[in-house]
C-alpha positions in Angstrom: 8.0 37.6 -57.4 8.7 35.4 -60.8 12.3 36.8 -60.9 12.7 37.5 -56.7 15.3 35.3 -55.3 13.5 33.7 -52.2 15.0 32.4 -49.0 13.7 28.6 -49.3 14.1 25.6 -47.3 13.8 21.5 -48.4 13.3 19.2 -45.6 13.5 15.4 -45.6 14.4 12.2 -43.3 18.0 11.9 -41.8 20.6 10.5 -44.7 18.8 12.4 -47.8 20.7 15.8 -47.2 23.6 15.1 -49.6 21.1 13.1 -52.6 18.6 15.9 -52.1 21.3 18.8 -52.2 22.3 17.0 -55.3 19.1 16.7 -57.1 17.8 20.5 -55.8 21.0 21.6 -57.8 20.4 20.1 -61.0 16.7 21.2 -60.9 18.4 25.0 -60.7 18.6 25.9 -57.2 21.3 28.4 -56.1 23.5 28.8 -52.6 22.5 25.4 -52.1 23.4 24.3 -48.6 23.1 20.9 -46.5 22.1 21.3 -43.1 20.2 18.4 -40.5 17.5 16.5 -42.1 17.1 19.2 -44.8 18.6 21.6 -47.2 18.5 25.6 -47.6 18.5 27.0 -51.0 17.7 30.0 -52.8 15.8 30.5 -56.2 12.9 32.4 -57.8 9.1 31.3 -57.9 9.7 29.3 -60.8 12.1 27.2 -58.6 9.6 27.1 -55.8 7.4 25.5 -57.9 9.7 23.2 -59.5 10.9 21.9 -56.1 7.3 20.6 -55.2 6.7 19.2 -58.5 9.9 17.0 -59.2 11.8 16.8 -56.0 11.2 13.0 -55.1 13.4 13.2 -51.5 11.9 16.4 -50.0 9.4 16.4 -47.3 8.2 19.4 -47.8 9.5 22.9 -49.2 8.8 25.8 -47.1 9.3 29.5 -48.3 11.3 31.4 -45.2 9.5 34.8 -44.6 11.3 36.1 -41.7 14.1 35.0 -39.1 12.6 36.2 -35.6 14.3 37.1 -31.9 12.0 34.7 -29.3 13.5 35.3 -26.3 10.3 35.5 -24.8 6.8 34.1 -26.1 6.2 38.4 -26.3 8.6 38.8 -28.6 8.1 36.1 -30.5 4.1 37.1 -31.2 5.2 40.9 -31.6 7.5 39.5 -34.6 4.8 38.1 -35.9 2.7 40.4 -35.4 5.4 42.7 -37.9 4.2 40.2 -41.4 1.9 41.6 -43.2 -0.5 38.4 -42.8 -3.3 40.1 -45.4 -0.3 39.4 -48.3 -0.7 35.4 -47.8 -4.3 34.9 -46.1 -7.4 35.6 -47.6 -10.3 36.4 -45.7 -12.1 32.9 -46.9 -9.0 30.8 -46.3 -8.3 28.5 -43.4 -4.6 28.0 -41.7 -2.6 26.0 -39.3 0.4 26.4 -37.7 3.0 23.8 -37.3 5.3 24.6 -34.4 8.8 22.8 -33.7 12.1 23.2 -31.8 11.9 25.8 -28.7 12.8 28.9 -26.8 14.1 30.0 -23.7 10.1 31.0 -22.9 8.2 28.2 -25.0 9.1 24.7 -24.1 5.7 22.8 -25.6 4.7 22.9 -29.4 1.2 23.1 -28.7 1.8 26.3 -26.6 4.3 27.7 -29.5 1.4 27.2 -32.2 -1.0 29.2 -29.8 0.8 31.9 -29.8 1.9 32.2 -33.1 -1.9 31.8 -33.9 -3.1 34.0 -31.7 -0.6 37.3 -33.0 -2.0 36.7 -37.0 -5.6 36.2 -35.8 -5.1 39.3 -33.8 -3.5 41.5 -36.3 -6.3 40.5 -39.0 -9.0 41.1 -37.0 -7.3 44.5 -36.0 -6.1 45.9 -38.8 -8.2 44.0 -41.4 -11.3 43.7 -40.3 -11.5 39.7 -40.7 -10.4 36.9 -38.6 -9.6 33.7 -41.0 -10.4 30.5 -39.3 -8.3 27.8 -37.9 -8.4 24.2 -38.8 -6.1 21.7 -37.8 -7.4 18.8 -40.0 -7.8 20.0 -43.4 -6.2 23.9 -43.6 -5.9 25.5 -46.4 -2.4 27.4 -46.2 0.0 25.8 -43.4 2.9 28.5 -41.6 5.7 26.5 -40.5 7.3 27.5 -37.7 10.8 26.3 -36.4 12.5 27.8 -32.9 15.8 27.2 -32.5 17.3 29.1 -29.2 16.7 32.5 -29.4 15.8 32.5 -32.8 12.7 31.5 -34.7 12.4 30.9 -38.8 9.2 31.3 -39.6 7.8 30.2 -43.2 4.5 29.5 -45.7 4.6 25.7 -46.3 4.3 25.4 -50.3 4.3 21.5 -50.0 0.4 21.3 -47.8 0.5 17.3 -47.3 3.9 16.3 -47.1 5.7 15.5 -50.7 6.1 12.0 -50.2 2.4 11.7 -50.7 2.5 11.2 -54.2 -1.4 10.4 -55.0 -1.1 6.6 -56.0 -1.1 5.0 -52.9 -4.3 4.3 -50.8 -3.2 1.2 -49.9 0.0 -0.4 -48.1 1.1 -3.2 -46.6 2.3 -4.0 -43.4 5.4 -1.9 -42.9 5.4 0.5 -46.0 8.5 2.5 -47.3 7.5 6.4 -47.5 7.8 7.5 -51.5 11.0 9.8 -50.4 12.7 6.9 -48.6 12.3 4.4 -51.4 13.5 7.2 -53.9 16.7 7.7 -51.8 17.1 3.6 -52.2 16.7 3.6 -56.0 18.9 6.8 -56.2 21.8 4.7 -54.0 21.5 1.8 -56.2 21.9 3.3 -58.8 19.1 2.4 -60.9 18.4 5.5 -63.1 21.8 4.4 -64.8 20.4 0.7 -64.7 17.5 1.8 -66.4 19.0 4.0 -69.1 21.2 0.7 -70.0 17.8 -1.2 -70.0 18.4 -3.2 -67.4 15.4 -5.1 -65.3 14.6 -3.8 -61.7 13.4 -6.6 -59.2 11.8 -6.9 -56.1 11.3 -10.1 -54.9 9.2 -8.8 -51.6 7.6 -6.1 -53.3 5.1 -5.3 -50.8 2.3 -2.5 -51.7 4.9 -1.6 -54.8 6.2 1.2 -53.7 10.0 0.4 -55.1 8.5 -0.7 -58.0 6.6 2.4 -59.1 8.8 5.0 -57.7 11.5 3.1 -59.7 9.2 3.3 -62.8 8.5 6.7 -62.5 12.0 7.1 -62.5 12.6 5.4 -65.3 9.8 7.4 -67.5 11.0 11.1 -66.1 7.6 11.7 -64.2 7.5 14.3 -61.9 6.6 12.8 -58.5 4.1 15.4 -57.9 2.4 15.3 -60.9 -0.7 13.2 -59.4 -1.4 15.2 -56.6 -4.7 16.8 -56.5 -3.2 20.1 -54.5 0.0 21.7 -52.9 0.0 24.1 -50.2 0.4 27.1 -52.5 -3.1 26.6 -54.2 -5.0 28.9 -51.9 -1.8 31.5 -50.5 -2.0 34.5 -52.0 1.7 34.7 -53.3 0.6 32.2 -55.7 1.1 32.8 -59.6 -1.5 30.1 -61.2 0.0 31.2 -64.6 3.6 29.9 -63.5 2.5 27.2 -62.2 0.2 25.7 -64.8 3.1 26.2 -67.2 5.8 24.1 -65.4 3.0 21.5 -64.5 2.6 21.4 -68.3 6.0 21.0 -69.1 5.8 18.1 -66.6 3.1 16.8 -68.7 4.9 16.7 -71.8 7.7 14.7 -70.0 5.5 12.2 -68.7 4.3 11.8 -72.4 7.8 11.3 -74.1 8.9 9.3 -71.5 6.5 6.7 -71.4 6.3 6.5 -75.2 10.1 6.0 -75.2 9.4 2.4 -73.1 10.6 1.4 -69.6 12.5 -1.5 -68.8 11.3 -4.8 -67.4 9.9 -4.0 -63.8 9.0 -6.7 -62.1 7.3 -7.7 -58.5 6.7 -10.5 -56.5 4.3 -10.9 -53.4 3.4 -13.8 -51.2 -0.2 -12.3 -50.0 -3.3 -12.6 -52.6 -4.2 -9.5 -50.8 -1.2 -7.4 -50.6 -0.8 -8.0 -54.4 -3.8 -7.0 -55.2 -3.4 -3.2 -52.9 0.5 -3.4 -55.0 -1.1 -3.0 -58.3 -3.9 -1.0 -57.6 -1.6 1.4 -56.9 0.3 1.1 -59.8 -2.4 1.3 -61.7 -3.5 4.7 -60.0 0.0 6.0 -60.6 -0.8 5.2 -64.6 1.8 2.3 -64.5 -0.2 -0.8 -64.6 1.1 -1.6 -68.0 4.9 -1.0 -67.4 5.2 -2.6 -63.9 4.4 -6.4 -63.3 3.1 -7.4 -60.0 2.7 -11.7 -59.2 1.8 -13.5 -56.8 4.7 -15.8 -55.9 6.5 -16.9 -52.5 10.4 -16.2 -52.3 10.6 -20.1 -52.3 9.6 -20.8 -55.8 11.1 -17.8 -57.3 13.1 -17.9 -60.5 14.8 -15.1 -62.5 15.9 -16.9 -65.4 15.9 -15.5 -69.1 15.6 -11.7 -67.7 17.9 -9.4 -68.6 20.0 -8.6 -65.8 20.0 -5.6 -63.8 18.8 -4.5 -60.0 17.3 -6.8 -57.7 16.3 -4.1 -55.1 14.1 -5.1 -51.8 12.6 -3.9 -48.0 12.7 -7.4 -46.3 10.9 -7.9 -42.7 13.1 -6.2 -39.7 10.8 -8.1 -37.5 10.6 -6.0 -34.7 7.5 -8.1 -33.5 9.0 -10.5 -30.7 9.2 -13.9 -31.6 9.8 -13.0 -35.3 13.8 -14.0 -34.4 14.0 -17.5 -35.8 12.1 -17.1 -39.2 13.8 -14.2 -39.6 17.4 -15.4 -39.7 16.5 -18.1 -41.8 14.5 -16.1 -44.6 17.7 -13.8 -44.7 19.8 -17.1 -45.2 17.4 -18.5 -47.7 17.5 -15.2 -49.8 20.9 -14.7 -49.9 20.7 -18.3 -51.6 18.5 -17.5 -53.6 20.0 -14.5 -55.2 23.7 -16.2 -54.9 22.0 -19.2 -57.4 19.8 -17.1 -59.1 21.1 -13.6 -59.9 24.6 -13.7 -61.5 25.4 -10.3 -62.9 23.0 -9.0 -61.0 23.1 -5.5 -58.9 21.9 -6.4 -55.7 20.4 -3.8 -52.8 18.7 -5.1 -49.5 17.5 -2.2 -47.0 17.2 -3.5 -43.7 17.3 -2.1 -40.0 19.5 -5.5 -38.7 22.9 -6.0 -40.4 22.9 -9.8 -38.5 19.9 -10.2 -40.2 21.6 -9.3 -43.5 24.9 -11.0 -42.5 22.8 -14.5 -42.4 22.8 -14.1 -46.3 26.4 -14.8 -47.0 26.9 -12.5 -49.0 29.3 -9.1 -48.7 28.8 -5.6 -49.5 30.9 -3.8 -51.5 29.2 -0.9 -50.2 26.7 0.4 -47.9 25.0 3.8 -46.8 23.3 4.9 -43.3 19.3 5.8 -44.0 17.0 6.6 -41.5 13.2 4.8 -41.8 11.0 7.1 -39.8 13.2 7.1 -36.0 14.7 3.5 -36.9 18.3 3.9 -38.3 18.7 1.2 -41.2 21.7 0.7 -43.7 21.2 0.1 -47.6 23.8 -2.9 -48.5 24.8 -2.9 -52.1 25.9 -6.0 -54.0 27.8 -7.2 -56.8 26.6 -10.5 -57.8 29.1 -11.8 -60.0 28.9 -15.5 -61.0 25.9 -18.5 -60.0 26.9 -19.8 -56.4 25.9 -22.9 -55.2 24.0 -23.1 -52.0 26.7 -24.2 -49.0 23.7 -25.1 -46.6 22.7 -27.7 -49.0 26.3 -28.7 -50.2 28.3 -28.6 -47.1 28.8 -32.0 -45.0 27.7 -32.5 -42.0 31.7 -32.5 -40.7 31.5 -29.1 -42.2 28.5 -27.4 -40.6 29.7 -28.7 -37.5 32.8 -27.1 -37.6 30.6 -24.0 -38.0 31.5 -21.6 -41.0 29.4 -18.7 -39.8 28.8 -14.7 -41.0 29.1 -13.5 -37.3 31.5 -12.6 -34.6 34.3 -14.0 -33.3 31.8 -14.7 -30.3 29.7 -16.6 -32.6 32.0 -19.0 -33.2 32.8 -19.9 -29.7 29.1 -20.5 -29.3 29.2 -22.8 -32.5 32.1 -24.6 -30.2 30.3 -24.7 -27.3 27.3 -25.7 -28.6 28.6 -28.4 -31.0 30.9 -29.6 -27.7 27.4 -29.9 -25.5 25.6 -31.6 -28.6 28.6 -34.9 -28.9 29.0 -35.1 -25.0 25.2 -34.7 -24.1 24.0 -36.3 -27.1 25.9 -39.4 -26.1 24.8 -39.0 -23.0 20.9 -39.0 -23.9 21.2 -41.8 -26.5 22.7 -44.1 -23.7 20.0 -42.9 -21.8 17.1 -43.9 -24.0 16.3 -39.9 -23.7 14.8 -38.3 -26.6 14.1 -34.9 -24.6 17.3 -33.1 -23.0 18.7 -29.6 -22.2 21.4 -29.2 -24.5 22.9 -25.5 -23.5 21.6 -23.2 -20.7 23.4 -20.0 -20.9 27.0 -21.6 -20.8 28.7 -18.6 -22.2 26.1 -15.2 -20.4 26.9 -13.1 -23.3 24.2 -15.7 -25.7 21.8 -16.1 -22.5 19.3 -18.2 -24.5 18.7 -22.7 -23.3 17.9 -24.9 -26.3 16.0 -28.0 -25.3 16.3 -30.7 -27.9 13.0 -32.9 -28.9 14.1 -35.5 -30.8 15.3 -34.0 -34.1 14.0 -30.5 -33.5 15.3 -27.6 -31.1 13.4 -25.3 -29.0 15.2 -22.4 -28.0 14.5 -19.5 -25.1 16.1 -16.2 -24.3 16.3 -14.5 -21.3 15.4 -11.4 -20.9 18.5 -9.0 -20.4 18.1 -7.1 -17.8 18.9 -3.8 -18.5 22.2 -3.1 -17.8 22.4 -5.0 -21.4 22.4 -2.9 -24.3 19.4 -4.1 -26.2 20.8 -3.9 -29.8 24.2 -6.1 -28.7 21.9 -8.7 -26.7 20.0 -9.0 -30.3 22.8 -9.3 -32.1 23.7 -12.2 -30.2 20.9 -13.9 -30.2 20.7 -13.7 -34.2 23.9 -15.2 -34.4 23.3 -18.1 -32.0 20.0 -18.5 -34.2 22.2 -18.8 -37.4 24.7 -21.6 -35.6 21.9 -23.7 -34.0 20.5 -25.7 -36.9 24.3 -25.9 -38.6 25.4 -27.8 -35.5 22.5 -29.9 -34.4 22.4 -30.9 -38.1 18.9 -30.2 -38.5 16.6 -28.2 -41.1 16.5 -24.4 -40.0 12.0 -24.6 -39.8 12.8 -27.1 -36.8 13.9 -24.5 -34.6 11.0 -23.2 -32.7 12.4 -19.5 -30.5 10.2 -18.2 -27.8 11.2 -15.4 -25.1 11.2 -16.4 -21.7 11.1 -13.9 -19.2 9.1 -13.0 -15.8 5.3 -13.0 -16.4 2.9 -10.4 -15.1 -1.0 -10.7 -15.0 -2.5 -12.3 -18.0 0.8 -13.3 -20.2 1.4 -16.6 -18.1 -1.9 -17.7 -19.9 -1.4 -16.2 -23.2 -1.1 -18.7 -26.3 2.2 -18.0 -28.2 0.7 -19.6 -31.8 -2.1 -21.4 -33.0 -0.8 -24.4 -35.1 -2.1 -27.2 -32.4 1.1 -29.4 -34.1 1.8 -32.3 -31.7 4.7 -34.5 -31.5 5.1 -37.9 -30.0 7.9 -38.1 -28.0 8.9 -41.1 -25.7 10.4 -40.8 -22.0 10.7 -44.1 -20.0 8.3 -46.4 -20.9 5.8 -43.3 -21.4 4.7 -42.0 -24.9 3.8 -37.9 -24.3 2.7 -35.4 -26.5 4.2 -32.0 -26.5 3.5 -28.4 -28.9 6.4 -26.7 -29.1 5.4 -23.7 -30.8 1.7 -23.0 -29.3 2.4 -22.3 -25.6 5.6 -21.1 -23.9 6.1 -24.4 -22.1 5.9 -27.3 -24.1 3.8 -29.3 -22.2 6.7 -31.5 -20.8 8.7 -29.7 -17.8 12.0 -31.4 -18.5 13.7 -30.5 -15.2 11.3 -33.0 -13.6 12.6 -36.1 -15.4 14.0 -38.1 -12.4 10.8 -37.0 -10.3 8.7 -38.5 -13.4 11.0 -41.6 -13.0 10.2 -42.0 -9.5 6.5 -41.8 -9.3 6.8 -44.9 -11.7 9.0 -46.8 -9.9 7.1 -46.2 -6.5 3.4 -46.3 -8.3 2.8 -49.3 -8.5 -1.0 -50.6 -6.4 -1.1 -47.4 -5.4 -3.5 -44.7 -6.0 -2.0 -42.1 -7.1 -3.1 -38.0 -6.9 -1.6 -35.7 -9.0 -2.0 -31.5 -8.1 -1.9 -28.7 -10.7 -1.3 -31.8 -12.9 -0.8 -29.6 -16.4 -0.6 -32.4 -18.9 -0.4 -34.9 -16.7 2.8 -36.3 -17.2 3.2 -37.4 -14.3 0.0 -39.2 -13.8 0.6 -41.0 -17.0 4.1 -42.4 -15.6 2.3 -43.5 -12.6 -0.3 -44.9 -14.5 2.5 -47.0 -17.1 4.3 -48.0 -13.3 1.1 -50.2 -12.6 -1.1 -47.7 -10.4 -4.3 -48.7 -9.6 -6.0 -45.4 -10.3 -4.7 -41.8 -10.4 -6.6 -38.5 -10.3 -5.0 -35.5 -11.9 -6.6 -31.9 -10.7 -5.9 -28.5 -12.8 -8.3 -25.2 -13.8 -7.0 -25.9 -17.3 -9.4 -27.0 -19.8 -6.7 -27.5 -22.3 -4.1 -29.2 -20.0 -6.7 -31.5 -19.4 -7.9 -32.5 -23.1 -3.8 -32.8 -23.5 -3.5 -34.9 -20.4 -6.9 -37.0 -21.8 -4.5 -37.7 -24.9 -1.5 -38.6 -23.5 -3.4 -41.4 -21.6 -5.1 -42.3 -24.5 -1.7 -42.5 -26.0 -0.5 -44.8 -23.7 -3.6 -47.6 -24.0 -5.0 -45.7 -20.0 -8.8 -45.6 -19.6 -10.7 -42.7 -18.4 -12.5 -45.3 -16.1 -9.0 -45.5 -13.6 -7.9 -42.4 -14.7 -9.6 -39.6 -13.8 -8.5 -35.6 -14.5 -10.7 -32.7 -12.8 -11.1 -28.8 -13.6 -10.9 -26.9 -10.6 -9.0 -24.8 -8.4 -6.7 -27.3 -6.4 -7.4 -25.5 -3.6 -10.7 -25.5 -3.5 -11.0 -29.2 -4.6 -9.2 -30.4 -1.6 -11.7 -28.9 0.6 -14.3 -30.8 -0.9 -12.8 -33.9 -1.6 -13.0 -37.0 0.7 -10.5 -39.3 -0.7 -7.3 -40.8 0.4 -4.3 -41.3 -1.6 -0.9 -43.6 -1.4 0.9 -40.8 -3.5 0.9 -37.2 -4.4 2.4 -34.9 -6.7 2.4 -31.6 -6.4 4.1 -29.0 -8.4 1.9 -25.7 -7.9 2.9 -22.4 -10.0 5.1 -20.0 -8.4 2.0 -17.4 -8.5 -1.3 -17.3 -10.5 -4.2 -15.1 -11.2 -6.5 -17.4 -13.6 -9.8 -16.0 -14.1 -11.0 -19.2 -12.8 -9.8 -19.0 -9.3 -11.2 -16.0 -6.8 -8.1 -13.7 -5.6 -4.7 -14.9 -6.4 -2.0 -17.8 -5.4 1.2 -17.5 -4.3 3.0 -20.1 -3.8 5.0 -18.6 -0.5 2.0 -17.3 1.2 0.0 -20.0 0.6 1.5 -23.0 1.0 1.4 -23.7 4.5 -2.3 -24.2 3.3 -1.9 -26.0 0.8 1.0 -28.6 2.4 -2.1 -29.1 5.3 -4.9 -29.7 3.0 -2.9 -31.8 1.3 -1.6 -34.4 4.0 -5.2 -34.3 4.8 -6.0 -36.5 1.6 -2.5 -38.3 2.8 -2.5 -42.3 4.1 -1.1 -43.1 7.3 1.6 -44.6 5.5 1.2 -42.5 2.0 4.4 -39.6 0.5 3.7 -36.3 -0.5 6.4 -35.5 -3.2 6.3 -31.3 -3.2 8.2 -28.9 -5.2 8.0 -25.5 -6.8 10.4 -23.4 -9.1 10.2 -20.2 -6.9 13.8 -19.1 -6.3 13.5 -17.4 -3.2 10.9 -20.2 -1.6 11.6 -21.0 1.8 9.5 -23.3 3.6 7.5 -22.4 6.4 9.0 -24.0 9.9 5.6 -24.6 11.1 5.3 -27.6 8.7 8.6 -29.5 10.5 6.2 -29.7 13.3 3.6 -31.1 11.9 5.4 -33.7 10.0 8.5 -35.5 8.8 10.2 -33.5 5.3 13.4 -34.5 3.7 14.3 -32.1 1.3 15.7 -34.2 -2.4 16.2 -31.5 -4.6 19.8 -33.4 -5.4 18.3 -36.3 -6.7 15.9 -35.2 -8.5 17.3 -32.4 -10.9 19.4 -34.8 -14.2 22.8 -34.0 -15.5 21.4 -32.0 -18.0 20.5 -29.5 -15.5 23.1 -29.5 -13.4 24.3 -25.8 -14.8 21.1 -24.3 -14.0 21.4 -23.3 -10.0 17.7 -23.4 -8.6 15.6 -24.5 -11.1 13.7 -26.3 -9.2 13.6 -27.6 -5.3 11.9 -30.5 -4.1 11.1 -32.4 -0.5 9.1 -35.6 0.2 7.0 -35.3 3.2 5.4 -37.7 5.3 3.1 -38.1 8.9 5.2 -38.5 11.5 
């Protein structure tokens, strides 16, 4: 079989066919031939072997043994039934089969794999007397089997664990590159060239290495495969160890020249103590701990000065978590500055999934190739750094960010327009005001369906949920973009934009906590001083829609006591309590609304001894309760589940309820303010019996949220 031309198939991810048709032909492989995620080739055993040693984009190599009718699942298991399965399994040997694709008769992979197993079992037991054993986990020959239609290739996997499993890495991080895939990323950059010039390869977010050592490897002309402890030929009985040991050898001998030759500079840099320490313990397992340097540094503080130049090569975060959005755009922005200041002369390659993410950099391709990361299609975007640029965000004027020089669409600058328009008329609007807090834009234009809420100098930014008639990747696009204009336009620094996701909340989520960083800021509305967290919670703490309402509690509270229903923060109490009330009360299940409403008091000089907030279900509460109250508030939640309560409340079935209870705890002569943000609410026609209701959604809802049609509605009612 040394000299035999075999039938032989490479397989790898979707944009390797061309580099790995390439590479199989200058290892020696004849009637080489490109076909979907793979390639087809012919060659003897010696080129089998080579294949699995040195290919560094193939998945796996697999030897074809037959091409098969499967019409039906009988004829498939009668042509495999026709392989002489005592010429490749030994009695002692266990095998798995690895079914794909399917037939006119086999839809289900599992089902394909059964019967393929059960016609070699069957003819071994039969016609050899043994029946070699099946294990899934650990086998020790794999047949690969692919249907296609009618027809069925069926083949010995020489590879056993796929190829990209080189041996050196244990450990990854996060969101590793697969060996193959990183190959194919050095190979499009063009660094073996680089290197044979001597020029240093870079990865400022090196992650667990894996650029880095499959660059070095590279570099030193070591066979990929040389680390791994076995390959799917060891125990198949077509195997010819005397072959084999001599091109592993020759390998060897590479490896040996090559290193003692010398590598260029390779060098790494990771944010996470722990990440660099898994990034060189796998270079060091890959015998490279000397030639690649791993440190720990943030992208912030790095400098590439006095380095020879040559690649700068790197896998930044996607950020397919939600809520990633924001930091995202900005680390994109602030690494294209970086390698603008930093990296003249410098090749330059950035493998991402997002092109707005790589877009935010400022920087343009001068070429760029389609890859495939597991399922998620990504590009490869090469650079030419040519001279030092200076960093625009910092140099521009604030005239000039304004006017809005952005990377994306057309439709992105009408968004700068818009937004910049809503920031000088609103802006002037607020200042004359004496309003620090405001809606700036609420989904003016529908295509960027996100509201930005400015506090002070920062921005806090929402999107909608498309629904899903909106294609998913052009609703994400958008929203990258707007994320690039916002802190250009308001004029303020890019970690001052806080993005959340609003959209309809089932079960659980309404509660959920968005962040941990308990930051407060001190904002002033009125004659209040409030606290709000704009990154910790979905809603900030402040409901903004419910200015004017605020306003007129304070005006009206005066000598009055006041009661305020699933208070939250208590906002509203602490207006009532700055308009001169003479005690108010403010009832939610929230222990943390509570300890926040406890601080906004405290912020604004009100003792606990006038003041008092309850835990418990509102509901519940106004049963037991006795007093009587001048004023009430009430804003309840559309609907809510909190493990705190028994059952559930809706706010439609259940206010009738609640509107009696209430007026219960009502003076003769006292005003229930009520109001809800349900948009299909309609209240009940029972209650205009009972008493006297006005609704005054009009005047209660500012010009800031005038655009925004329903979001909120609001009545005072009194006894008649």
């Amino acid at each position: 079989m040394r000299s035999e031309s075999l039938s032989l198939f490479a397989s790898c991810p979707k944009g390797l066919e061309t580099l790995l048709a390439t590479e199989l032909d200058q290892l020696g492989a004849e009637a080489v031939q490109e076909t979907v995620a793979g390639v087809s080739f012919n060659g003897n055993m010696l080129m089998a072997y080579r294949a699995c040693l040195w290919s560094r984009l193939a998945s796996r190599i697999l030897l074809r043994l037959d091409k098969l009718a499967s019409e039906t699942k009988e004829q498939l298991y009668d042509g495999i039934s026709l392989i002489d399965w005592s010429e490749h399994l030994d009695p002692s040997v266990s095998f798995r089969v690895d079914f794909s694709g399917s037939t006119p008769d086999i839809q289900h992979t599992r089902f394909g794999a059964q019967v393929v197993k059960d016609a070699i079992v069957d003819q071994c037991r039969d016609q050899h007397g043994f029946r070699p054993s099946v294990n899934a986990a650990k086998p020790d020959l794999r047949i690969n089997v692919h249907a296609k239609g009618q027809s069925t290739y069926l083949s010995i996997d020489l590879s056993g664990q796929a190829l990209h499993q080189r041996g050196y890495r244990l450990e990854a991080g996060e969101a590793p590159l697969k060996e193959n895939l990183a190959a194919a990323i050095l190979l499009r950059a063009r660094w073996p060239a680089i290197a044979k010039e001597g020029g240093t390869l870079v990865d400022p977010l090196c992650g667990s290495g894996t650029l880095l050592i499959e660059g070095a490897m590279m570099a030193a002309d070591i066979a990929p495969g040389l680390l791994r402890a076995r390959f799917g030929f060891d125990k198949w009985l077509g195997h010819i160890p005397k072959l084999w040991l001599q091109e592993l050898e020759q390998a060897r001998e590479r490896r040996k020249v090559g290193l003692g030759r010398g590598l260029p500079a390779i060098i790494g840099y990771e944010g996470v103590p722990k990440i660099v320490g898994r990034a060189r313990a796998n270079a060091e397992r890959a015998g490279l701990g000397r030639y690649v340097s791993i440190k720990q540094q943030e992208l912030a503080r790095l400098t590439i000065s006095g380095i020879k130049p040559g690649l700068v090569l790197s896998n930044p975060p996607y950020g397919e978590r939600m809520g990633d959005e924001a930091s995202l755009v900005y680390f994109y922005r602030h690494l294209g500055n970086k390698l603008k200041s930093q990296c003249a002369r410098w090749q330059v390659g950035i493998f991402s999934s997002t092109p707005e993410l790589c877009r935010s950099m400022g920087l343009t391709p001068r070429k760029q190739y389609s890859l495939f990361n597991g399922a998620l299609p990504c590009k490869l975007y090469l650079y030419d750094i040519r001279e030092k640029q200076i960093d625009q965000s910092l140099s521009a004027s604030a005239s000039e960010k304004k006017l809005g020089i952005f990377s994306g669409s057309p439709g992105a600058q009408m968004f700068a327009n818009r937004l910049s328009k809503n920031f000088r008329l609103m802006g002037k609007w607020a200042r004359k005001q004496g309003i620090e807090c405001y809606r700036l834009y609420d989904a003016d234009m529908p295509e960027y369906a996100i509201a930005i809420d400015c506090y002070k100098d920062w921005a806090h930014v929402q999107e909608y949920a498309a629904p899903t008639s909106v294609d998913p990747d052009k609703a994400r696009k958008r929203l990258l973009e707007a994320l690039e204009v916002i802190p250009a336009v308001l004029d303020i620094p890019e970690d001052q934009v806080v993005f959340k996701r609003r959209q309809r909340q089932t079960g659980t989520q309404q509660y959920t906590r968005q962040s941990k960083t308990g930051d407060m800021l001190e904002i002033k509305e009125c004659e209040c001083r409030l606290l709000v967290n704009l990154k910790d919670y979905l809603d900030t703490g402040l409901f903004l829609d419910h200015r004017l309402m605020r306003q007129r509690i304070a005006r009206e509270a005066k000598g009055k006591d006041f009661l305020n229903l699933f208070c939250y923060t208590a906002t509203a109490s602490v207006h009532a309590g700055v308009g001169g009330a003479q005690s108010t009360t403010s009832v939610d299940m929230s222990n943390t609304y509570l300890a926040w409403g406890r601080k906004n008091f405290a912020l604004n000089g009100l003792s606990d001894r006038r003041h008092r907030l309850e835990q418990a279900n509102c509901l519940e509460w106004l049963k037991a309760d006795n007093n009587q109250y001048d004023m009430i508030f009430m804003d309840p939640p559309t609907f809510s589940n909190s493990k705190r309560m028994r059952g559930t409340f809706d706010v439609q079935n259940d206010h009738v309820e609640l509107i009696n209870l209430t007026m219960t705890r009502l003076r003769k002569n006292g005003v229930l303010y009520f109001s809800n943000n349900y948009r299909g609410f309609s209240l009940d026609d029972q209650l205009q019996a009972c008493f006297t209701i006005k609704e005054i959604t009009a005047s209660t809802i500012d010009k800031d949220f005038q655009r925004r049609q329903g979001i909120h509605r609001s009545w005072v009612i009194t006894h008649q």
